[in-house]
C-alpha positions as CSV (number, residue, x, y, z in Angstrom):
1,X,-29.0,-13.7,-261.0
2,X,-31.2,-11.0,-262.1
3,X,-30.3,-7.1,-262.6
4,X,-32.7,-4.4,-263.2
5,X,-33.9,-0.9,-261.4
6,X,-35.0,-2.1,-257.9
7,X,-38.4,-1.4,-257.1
8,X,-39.3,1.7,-254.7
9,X,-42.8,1.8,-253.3
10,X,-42.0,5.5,-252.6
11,X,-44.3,8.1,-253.9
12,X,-42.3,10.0,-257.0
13,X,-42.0,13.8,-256.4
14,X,-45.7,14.2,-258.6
15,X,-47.1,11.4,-256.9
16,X,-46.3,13.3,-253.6
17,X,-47.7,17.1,-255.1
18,X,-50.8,14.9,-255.8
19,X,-51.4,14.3,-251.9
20,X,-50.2,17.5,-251.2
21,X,-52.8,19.1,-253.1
22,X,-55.7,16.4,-252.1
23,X,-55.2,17.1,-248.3
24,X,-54.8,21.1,-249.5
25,X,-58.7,20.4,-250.8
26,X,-59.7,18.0,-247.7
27,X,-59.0,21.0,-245.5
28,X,-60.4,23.6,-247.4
29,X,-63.8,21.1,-247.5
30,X,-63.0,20.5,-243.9
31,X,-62.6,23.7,-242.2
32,X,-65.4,25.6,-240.6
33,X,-65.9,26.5,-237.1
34,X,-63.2,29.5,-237.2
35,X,-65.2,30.8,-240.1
36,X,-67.6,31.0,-238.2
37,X,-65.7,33.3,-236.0
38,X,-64.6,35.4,-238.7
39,X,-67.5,35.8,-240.1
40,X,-68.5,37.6,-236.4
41,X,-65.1,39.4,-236.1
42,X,-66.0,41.0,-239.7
43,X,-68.9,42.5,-238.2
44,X,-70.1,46.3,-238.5
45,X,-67.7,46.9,-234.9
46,X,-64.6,46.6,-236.6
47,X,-66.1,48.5,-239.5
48,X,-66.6,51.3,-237.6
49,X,-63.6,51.3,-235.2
50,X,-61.1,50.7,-238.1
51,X,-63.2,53.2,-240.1
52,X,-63.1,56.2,-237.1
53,X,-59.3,55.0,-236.8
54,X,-58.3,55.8,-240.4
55,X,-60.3,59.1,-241.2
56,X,-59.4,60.6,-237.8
57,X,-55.7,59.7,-237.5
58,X,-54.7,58.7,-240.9
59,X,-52.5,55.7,-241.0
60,X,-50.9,56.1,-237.5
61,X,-52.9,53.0,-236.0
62,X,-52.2,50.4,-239.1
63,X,-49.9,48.4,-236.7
64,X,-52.7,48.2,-234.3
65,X,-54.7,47.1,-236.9
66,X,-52.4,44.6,-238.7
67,X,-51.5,43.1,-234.8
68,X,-55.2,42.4,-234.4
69,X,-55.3,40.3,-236.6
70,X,-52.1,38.6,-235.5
71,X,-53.3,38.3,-232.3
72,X,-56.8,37.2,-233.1
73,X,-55.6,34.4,-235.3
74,X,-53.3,33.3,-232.2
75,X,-56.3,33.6,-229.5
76,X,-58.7,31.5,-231.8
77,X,-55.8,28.9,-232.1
78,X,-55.3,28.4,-228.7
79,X,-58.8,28.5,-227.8
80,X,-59.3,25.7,-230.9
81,X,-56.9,23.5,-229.0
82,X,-58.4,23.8,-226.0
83,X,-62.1,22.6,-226.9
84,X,-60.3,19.8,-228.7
85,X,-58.0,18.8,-226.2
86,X,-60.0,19.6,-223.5
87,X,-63.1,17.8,-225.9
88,X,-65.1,20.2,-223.8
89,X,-65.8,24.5,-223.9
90,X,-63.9,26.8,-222.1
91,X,-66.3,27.1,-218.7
92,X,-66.5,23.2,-218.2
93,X,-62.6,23.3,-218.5
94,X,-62.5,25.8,-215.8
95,X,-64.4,24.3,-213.6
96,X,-62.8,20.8,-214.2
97,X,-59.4,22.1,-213.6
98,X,-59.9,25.5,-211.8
99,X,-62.7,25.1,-209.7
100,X,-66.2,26.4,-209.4
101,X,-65.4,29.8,-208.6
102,X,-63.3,30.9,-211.8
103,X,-65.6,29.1,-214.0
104,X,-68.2,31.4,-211.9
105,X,-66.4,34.7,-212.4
106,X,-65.3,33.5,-216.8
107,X,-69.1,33.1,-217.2
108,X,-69.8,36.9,-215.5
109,X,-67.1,38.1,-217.6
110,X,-68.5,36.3,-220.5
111,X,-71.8,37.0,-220.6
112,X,-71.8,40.9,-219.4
113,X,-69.6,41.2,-222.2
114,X,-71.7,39.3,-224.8
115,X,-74.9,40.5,-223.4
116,X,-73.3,44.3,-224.0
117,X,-72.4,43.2,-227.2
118,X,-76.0,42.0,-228.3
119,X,-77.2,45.3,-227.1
120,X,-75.3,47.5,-228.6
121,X,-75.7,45.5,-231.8
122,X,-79.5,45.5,-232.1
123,X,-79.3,49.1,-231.3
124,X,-77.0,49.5,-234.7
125,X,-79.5,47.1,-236.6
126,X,-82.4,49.1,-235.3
127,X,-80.0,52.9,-236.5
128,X,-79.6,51.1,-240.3
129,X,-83.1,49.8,-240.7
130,X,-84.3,53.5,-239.5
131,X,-81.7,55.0,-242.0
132,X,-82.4,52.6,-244.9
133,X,-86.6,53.1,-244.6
134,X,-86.9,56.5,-243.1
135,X,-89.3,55.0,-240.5
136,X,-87.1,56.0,-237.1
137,X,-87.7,53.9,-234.2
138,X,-86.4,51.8,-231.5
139,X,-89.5,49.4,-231.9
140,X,-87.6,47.8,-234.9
141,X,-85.1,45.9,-231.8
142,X,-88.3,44.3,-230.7
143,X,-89.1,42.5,-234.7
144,X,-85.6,41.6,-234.9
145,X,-85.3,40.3,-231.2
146,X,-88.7,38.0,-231.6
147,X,-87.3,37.2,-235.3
148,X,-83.9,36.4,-235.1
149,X,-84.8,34.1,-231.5
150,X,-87.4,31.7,-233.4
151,X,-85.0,31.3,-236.0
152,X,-82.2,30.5,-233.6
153,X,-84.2,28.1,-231.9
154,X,-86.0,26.3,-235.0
155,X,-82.6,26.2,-237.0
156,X,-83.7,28.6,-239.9
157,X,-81.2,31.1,-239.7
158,X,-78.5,29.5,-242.0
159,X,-79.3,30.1,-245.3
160,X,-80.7,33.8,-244.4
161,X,-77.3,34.1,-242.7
162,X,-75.4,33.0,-245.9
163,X,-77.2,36.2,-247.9
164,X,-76.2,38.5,-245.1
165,X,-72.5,37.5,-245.4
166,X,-72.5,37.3,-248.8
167,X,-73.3,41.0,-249.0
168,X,-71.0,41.3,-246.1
169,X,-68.0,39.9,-248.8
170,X,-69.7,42.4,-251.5
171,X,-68.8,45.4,-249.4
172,X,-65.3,44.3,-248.5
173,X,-64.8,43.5,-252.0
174,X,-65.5,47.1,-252.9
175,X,-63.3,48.3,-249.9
176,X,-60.7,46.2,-251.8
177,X,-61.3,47.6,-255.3
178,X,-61.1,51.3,-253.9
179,X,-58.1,50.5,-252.7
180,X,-56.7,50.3,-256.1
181,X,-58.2,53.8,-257.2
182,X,-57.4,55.6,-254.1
183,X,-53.8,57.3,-253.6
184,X,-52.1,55.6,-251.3
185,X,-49.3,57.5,-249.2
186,X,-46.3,54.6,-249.0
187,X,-44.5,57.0,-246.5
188,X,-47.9,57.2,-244.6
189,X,-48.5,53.5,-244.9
190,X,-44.6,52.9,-243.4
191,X,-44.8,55.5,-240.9
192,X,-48.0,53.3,-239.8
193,X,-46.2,50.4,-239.4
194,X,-44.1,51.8,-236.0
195,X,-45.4,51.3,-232.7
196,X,-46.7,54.8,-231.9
197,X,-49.6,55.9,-228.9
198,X,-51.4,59.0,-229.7
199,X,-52.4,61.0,-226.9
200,X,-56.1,61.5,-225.7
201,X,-59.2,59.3,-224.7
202,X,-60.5,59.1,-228.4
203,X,-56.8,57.3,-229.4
204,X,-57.2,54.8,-226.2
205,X,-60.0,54.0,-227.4
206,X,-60.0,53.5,-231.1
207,X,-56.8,51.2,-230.7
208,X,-58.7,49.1,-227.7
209,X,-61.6,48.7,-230.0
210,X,-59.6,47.7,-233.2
211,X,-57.9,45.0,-230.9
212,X,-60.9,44.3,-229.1
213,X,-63.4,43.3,-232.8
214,X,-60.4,40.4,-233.0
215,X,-59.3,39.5,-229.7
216,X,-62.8,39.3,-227.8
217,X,-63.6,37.2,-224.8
218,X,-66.8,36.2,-226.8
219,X,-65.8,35.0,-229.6
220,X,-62.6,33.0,-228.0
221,X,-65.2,31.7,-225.3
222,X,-67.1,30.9,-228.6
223,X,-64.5,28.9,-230.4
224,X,-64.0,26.2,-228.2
225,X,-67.7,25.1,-228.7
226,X,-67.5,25.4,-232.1
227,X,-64.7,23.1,-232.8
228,X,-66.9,20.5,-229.9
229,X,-69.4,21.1,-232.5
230,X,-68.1,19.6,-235.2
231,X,-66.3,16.5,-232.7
232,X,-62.6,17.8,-233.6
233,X,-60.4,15.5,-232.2
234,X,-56.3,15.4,-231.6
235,X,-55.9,14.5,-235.0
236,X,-57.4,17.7,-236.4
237,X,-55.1,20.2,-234.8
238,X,-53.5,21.0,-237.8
239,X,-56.6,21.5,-239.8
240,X,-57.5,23.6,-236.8
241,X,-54.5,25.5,-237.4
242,X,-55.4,25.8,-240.9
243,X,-58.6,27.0,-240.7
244,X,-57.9,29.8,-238.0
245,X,-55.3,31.3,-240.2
246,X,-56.9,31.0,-243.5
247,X,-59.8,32.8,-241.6
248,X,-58.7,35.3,-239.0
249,X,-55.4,35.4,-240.2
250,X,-56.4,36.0,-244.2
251,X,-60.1,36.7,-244.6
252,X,-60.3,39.0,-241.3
253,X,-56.8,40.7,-241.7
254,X,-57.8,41.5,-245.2
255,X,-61.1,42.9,-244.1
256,X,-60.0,45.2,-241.4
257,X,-56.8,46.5,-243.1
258,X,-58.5,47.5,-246.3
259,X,-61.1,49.7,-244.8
260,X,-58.8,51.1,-242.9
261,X,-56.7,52.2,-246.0
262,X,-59.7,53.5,-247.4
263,X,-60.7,55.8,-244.7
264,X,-57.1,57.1,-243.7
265,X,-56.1,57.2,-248.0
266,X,-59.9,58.5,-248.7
267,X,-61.6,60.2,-245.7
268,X,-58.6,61.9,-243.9
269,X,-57.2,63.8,-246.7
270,X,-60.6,65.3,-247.1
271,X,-61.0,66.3,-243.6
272,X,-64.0,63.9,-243.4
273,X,-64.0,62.7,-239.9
274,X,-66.3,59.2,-239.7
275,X,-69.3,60.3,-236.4
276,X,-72.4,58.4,-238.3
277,X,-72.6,55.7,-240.8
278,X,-73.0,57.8,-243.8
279,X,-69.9,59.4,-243.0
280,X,-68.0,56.0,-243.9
281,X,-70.3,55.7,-247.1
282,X,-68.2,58.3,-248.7
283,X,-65.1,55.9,-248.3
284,X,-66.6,54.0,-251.3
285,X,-67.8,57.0,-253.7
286,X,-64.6,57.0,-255.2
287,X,-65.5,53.4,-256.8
288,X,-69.4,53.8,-256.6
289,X,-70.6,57.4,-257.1
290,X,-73.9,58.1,-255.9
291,X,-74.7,54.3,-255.6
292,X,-71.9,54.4,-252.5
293,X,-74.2,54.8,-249.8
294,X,-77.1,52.7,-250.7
295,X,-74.1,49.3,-251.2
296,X,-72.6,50.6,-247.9
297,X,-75.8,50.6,-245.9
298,X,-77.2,47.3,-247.7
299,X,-73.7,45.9,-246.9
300,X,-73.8,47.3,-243.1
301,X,-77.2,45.8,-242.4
302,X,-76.2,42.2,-243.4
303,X,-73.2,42.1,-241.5
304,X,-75.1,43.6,-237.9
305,X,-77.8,41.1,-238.8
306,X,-75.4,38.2,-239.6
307,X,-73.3,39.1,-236.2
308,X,-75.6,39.7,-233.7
309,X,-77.1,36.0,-234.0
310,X,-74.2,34.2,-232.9
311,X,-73.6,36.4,-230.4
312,X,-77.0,35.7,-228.9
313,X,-75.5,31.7,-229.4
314,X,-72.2,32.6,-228.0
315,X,-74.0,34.1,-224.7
316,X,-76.3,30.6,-224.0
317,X,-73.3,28.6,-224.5
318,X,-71.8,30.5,-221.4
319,X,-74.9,30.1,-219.5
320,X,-76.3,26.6,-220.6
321,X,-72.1,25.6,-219.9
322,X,-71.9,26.5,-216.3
323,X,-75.6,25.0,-215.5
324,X,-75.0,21.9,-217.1
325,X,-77.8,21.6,-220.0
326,X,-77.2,20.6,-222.9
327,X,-75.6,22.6,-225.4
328,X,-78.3,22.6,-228.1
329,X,-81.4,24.5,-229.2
330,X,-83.4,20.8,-228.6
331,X,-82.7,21.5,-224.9
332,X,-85.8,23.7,-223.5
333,X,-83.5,25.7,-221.1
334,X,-80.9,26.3,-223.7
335,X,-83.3,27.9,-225.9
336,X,-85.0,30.1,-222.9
337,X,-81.0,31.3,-222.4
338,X,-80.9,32.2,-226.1
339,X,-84.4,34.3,-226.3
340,X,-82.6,36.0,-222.6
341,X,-80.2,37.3,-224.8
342,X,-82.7,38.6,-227.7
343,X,-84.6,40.1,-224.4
344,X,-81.9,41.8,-223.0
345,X,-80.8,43.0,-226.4
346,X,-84.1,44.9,-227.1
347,X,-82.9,47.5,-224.9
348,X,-80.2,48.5,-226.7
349,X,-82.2,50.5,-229.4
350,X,-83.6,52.7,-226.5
351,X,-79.7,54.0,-225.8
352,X,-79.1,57.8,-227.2
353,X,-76.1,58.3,-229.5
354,X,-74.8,57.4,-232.6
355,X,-74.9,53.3,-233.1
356,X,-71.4,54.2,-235.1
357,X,-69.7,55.2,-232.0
358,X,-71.3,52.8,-230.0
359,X,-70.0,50.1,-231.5
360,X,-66.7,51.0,-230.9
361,X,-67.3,51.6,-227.2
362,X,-68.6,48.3,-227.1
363,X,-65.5,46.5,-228.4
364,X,-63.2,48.6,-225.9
365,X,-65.2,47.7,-223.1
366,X,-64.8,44.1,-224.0
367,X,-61.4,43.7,-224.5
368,X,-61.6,45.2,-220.8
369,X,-62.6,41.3,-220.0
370,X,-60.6,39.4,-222.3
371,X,-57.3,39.3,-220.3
372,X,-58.6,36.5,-218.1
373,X,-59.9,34.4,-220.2
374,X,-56.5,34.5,-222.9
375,X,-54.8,33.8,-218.8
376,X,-56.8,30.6,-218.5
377,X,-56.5,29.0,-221.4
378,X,-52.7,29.7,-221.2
379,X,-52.9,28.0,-218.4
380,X,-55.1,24.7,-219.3
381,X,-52.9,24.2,-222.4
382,X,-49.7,24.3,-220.5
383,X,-50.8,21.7,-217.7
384,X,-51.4,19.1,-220.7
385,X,-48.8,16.4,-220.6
386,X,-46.5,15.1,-223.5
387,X,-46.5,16.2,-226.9
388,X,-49.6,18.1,-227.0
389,X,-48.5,20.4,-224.2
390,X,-48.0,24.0,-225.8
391,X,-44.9,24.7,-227.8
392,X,-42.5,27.6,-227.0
393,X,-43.8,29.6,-229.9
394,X,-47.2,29.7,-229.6
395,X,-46.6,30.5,-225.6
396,X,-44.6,33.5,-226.6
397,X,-47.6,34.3,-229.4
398,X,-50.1,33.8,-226.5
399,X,-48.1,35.5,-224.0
400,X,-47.4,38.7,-226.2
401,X,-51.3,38.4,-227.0
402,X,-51.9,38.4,-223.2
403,X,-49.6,41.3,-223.0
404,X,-50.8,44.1,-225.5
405,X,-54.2,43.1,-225.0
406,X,-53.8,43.5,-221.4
407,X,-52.0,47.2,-222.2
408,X,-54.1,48.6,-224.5
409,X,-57.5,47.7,-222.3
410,X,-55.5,49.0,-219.1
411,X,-54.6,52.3,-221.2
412,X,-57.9,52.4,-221.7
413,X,-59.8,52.2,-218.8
414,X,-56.9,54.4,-217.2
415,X,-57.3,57.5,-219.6
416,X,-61.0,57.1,-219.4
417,X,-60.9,57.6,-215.5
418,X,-58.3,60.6,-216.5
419,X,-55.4,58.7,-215.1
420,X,-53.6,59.0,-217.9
């Protein structure tokens, strides 16, 4: 009879770190198409709007900004699940399950808030390039429209894409390191934490736009093509889940909440309330000096010009979707869709006003349009059978996203009209 140590074919507890770690890397190699998201959420909008927000009301609107990116990490998950459970975007799955008539009014809703969007975006590429050559004119929306539509269309965007967002991370990265030389108020920063509504058409707004650069009907619509993109299937739900919260979750809640810091520990003790672009400069003299507004503008201009390409993307998807082309630049009538968009969005440079206040504006008025489209996928991902259907948590996330969204956009339009 033999004895001995019987033989496991268990992994041992380092055998089992080693996985761990290896599918830690295979995600991090994996992930992508929420990134691609953030990368759009961490735009020159949110700048602004989180900007305004901290130098005019100190840190009173943190927990709008901290929920933002809550909620924007929920509403990309759920719109992530439905392009891969659906295995189509979000105005196919509409029609399939809702008929053609809300997949008709979703697209509407979609692309008058994208279009807006692209508008109001080339207008504030059009404001920096003035700003950063001293050559003021509304001509520059027509080079960039023209520009950015043949590369869109002959796929040579990326790499000139990857410079702008790596100036983008430049900028934030600064934000960051300011935040370490700037005196930070911790009863301020507490205070900030507690629910609060400040009266007034100005507040409405600012907290509708912060909400609005994470929880946008755009880039949700957006999301469910990009994870069809890369042919994300059932078994890549939880690298879905890992990407969206390693992106929005991280990357943009980082982002927003340290320039909002900056401008309420910075700006508002000064009195400097942010109107124009330069104003927010001065958020980043502390760390930079005289060399603050030249980093901030270079900074600005790569993350309008990195944003407002996708967008144009984001808005033919809608389009090309409903009609039934194919969603790809290859496809004659999906290109004519994108160079719509760089049409439409030539106008915007022609608008009077700041492009700093605008942007804001712009994000308001979208969130306006969101509610539906967080309704329907809350509804497509709670038809879905078995073990895939939604769990309780994530339908009180999405719900409570549905919820404050749906408030703050109401407040919004309400005090506008001088209801409230």
């Amino acid at each position: 009879m033999k004895t001995g140590i019987p033989i496991s074919n268990s992994p041992t507890a380092s055998e089992g770190e080693v996985q761990g770690t290896r599918k830690l890397w295979e995600q991090i190699r994996e992930m992508g198409p929420a990134w691609i998201i953030s990368a759009v959420a961490c735009g020159p909008a949110t700048l602004a709007s989180v900007a305004i927000a901290g130098s005019t009301y100190g840190y009173k609107m943190l927990w709008v900004v901290i929920l933002s990116a809550v909620f924007g990490t929920t509403a990309q998950y759920l719109a992530a699940r439905v392009g891969i459970l659906e295995g189509m975007g979000i105005i196919a799955a509409t029609e399939k399950h809702l008929g053609k008539c809300w997949a008709w009014i979703l697209t509407v809703d979609a692309l008058l808030a994208t279009w807006l969007a692209a508008m109001v975006l080339m207008n504030a590429l059009s404001g920096i390039t003035s700003l950063v050559t001293g050559v003021d004119t509304p001509y520059w929306g027509l080079m960039y429209g023209i520009l950015i539509g043949l590369f869109l269309v002959r796929k040579g965007y990326r790499k000139f894409e990857t410079l702008c967002k790596l100036l983008v991370i430049f900028v934030v990265a600064c934000f960051v390191a300011t935040l370490f030389m700037a005196n930070l108020s911790l009863p301020g920063i507490l205070g900030g934490l507690i629910p609060n509504l400040p009266g007034g058409i100005d507040a409405a707004l600012m907290m509708a736009a912060i909400m609005g650069g994470a929880v946008h009907i755009t880039i949700i619509g957006m999301h469910t093509y990009n994870t069809n993109a890369r042919a994300w299937t059932t078994k890549d739900l939880s690298l879905a889940r890992f990407d969206t919260f390693s992106s929005m979750g991280l990357a943009f809640g980082l982002y927003s909440v340290a320039i909002f810091l900056v401008a309420a520990a910075v700006l508002h003790p000064n009195g400097i309330v942010v109107q124009k672009a330069t104003d927010a400069a001065l958020a980043l003299r502390p760390l930079l000096g005289d060399n603050a507004m030249k980093v901030f503008m270079v900074g600005l201009w790569g993350a309008t010009l990195s944003t407002v390409a996708p967008t144009f993307m984001a808005g033919a998807y809608f389009l090309a979707d409903k009609m039934g082309w194919a969603l790809e630049v290859k496809d004659k009538r999906f290109a004519a869709a994108v160079f719509a968009g760089c049409l439409l969005s030539m106008l915007g440079p022609f608008v009077k006003g700041s492009f700093f206040l605008l942007l804001p504006l712009m994000l308001a008025l979208g969130l306006t349009g969101t509610p539906l489209i967080l309704a329907i996928i809350l509804y497509l991902l709670n038809r879905t059978h078995g073990t895939l259907r939604n769990s309780f948590l994530l339908n009180c996330m999405g719900g409570i996203t549905f919820l404050v969204t749906s408030f703050l956009a109401i407040r919004f339009v309400l005090t506008k009209f001088g209801v409230m």
